[in-house]
C-alpha positions as CSV (number, residue, x, y, z in Angstrom):
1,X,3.5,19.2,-91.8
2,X,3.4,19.0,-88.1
3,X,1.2,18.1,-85.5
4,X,1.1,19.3,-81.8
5,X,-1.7,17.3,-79.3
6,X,-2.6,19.0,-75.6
7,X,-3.6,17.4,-72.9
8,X,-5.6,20.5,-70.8
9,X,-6.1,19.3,-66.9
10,X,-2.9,19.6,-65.4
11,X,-1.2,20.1,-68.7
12,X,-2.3,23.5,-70.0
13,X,-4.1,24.2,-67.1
14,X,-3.1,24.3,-63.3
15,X,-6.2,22.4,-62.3
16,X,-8.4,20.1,-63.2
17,X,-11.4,21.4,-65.0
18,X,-13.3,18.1,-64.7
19,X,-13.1,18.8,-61.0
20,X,-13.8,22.1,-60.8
21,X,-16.8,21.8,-62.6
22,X,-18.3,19.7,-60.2
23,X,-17.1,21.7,-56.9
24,X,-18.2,25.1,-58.9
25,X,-21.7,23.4,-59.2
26,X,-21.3,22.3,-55.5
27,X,-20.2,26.0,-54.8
28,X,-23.7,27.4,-56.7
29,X,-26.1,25.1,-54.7
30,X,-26.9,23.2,-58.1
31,X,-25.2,19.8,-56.5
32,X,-25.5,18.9,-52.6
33,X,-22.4,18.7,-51.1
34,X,-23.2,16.3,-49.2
35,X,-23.9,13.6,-51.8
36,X,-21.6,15.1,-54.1
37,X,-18.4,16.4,-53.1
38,X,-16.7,13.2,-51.4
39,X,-17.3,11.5,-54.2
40,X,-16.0,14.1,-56.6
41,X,-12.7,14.0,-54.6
42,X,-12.6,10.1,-55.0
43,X,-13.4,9.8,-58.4
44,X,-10.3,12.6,-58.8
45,X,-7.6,10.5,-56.9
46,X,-8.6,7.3,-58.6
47,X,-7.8,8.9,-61.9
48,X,-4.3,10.6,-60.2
49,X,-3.6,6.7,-59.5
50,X,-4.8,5.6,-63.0
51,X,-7.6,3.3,-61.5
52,X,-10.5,5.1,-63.0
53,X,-13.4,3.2,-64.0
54,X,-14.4,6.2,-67.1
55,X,-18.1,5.1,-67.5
56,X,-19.0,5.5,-63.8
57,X,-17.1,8.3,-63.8
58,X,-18.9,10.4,-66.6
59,X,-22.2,8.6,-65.2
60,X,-21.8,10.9,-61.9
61,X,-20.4,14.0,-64.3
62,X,-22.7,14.1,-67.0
63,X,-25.8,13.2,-65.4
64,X,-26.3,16.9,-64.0
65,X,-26.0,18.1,-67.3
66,X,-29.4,16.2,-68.5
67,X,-31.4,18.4,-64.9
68,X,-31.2,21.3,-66.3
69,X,-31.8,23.6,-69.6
70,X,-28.6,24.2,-72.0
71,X,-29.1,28.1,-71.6
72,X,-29.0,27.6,-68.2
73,X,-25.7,25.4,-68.4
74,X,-24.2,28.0,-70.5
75,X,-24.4,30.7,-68.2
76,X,-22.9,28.8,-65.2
77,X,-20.7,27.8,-67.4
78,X,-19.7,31.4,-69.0
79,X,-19.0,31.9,-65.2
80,X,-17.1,28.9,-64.7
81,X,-14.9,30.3,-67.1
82,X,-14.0,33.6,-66.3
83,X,-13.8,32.5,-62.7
84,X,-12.5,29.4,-62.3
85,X,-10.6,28.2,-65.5
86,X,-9.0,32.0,-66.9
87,X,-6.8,31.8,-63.4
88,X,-5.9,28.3,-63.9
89,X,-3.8,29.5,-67.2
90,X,-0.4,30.5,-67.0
91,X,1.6,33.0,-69.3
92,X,3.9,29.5,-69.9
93,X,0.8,27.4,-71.1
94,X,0.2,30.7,-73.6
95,X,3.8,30.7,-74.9
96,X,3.5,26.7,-75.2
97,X,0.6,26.8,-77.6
98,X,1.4,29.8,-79.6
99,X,5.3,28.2,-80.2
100,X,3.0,25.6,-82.4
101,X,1.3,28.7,-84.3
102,X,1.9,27.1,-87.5
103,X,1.4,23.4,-86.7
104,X,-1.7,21.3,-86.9
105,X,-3.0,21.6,-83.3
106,X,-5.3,20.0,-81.1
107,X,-6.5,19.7,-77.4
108,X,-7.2,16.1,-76.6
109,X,-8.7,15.4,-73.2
110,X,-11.0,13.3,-71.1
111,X,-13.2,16.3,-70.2
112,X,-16.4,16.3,-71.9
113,X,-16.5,19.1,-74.9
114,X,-19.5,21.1,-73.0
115,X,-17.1,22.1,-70.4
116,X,-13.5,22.2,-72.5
117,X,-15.0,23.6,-75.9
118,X,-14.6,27.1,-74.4
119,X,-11.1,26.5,-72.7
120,X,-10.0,25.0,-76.1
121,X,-10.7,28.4,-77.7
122,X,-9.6,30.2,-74.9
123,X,-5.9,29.1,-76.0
124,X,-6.9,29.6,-80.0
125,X,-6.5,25.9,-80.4
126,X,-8.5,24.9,-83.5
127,X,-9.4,20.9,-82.5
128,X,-11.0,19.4,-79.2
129,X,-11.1,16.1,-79.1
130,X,-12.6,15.7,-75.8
131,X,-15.4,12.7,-74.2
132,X,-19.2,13.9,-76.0
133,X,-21.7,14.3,-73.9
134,X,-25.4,12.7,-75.5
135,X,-27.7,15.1,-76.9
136,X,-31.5,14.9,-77.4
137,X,-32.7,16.4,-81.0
138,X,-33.7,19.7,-79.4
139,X,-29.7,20.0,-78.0
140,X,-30.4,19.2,-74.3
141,X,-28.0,16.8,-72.4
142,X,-29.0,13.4,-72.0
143,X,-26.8,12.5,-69.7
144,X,-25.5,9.6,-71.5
145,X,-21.9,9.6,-73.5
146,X,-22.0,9.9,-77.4
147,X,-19.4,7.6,-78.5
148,X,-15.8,6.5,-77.2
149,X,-14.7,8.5,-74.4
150,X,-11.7,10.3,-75.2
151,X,-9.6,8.6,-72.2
152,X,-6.3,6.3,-72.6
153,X,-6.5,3.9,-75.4
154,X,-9.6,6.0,-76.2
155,X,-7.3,8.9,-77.1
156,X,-5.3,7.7,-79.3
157,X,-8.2,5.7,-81.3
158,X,-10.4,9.8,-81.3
159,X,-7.1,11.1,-82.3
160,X,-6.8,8.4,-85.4
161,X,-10.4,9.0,-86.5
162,X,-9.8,12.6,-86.2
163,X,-6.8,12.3,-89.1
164,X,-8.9,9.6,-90.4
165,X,-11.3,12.3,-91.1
166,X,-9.0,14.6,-92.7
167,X,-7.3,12.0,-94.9
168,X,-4.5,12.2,-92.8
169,X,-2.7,9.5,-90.6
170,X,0.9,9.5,-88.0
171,X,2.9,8.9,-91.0
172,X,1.8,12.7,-92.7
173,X,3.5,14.4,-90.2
174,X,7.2,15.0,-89.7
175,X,7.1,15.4,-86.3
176,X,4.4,15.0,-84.1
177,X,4.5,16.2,-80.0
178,X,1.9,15.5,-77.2
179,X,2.0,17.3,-74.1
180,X,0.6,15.6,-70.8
181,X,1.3,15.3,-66.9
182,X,-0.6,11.8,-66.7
183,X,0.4,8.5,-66.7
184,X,-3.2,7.3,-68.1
185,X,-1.8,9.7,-71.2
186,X,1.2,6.9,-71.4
187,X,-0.8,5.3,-74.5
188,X,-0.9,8.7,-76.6
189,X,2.3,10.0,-75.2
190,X,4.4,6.3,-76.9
191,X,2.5,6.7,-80.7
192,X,3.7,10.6,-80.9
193,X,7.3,11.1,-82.5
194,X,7.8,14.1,-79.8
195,X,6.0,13.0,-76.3
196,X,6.8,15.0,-73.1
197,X,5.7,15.2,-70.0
198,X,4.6,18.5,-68.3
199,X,4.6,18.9,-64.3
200,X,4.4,14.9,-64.1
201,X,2.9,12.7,-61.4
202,X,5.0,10.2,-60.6
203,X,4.1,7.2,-62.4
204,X,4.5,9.3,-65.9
205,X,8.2,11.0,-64.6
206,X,9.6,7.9,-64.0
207,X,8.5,6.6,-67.6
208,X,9.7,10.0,-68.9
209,X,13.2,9.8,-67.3
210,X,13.5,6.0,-68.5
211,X,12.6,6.5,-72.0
212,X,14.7,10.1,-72.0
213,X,11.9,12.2,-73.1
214,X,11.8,15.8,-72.1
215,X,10.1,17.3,-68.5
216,X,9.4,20.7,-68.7
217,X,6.8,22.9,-65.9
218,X,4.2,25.4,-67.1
219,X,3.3,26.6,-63.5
């Protein structure tokens, strides 16, 4: 058995859907630019430079989930989709995935799972394991996190309790490959048998070309 792990922003996607969710909000009038969009752009260059604080980070992106009714999410979102995300995926990122047909598969990301859930089956990846966004009883956003958040450490402790789940563990797999661009994906990329590094910044290239593991570009 063998198990293949995807990163999606800048990985399987040429963009950042985290980002672009918040700037196709700004776009729609649901956020003020104003308040909004500067500080979008800084969260997004402190993750590029791995200084990232995650819980004020999802703080600022989940709390407009929690202002407005799921249906209405959905729809934005269904839009979101087909015009934002569907042009951020490259025939490569297609071949990629489907060269893992028969493995075990699963997109792992810091993206919360309202926004990636559809990108995850856009590819006809079976897992997400993404950051959960709170829900009430009735389904509506909280705007609070529900559990870890799927980001460094974090992903390789969601990515244990996912096998945990399934009675499986590292050691079930003969070979196991996670694909990433990001040096805050360093944690994951060192506990898979088969990491490499996909259009890297340059933190996670030079790691790659120190430890000899492959570079290869989706764009």
């Amino acid at each position: 058995m063998k198990l293949a792990l995807f990163d999606l922003d800048n990985t399987l996607l040429a963009g950042d859907s985290d980002f672009e969710w918040a700037q196709f909000l700004i776009e729609r009038g649901v956020l003020d630019r104003e308040v909004y969009e500067a500080r979008n752009v800084q969260f997004y260059e402190q993750y590029r430079a791995g200084t990232l604080d995650i819980h004020e980070f999802l703080a600022f992106q989940l709390n407009p989930l929690s202002r407005h009714a799921r249906t209405q999410l959905e729809s934005w979102r269904e839009d979101f989709l087909r015009h934002k995300v569907l042009p951020m995926i490259s025939r490569k990122a297609r071949d990629l995935v489907e060269s893992h047909a028969a493995d075990a598969r699963a997109v792992v990301t810091a993206t919360n799972s309202f926004v990636t859930g559809p990108i995850a089956r856009e590819f006809g990846i079976e897992n997400l394991i993404a950051t959960d966004p709170e829900e009430d009883a009735n389904g509506e956003f909280t705007g609070g996190v529900r559990g870890m958040p799927a980001f460094r450490d974090g992903k390789v402790a969601r990515v244990e309790a996912w096998l945990a789940s399934l009675g499986l563990e590292w050691d079930t797999f003969s070979e196991s490959w996670f694909y990433s661009d990001s040096l805050n994906d360093l944690p994951l990329l060192s506990k898979v048998s088969r990491p490499v590094a996909v259009d890297p910044d340059e933190t996670l290239k030079e790691h790659a070309l120190a430890r000899g593991w492959p570079i290869i570009s989706l764009r």
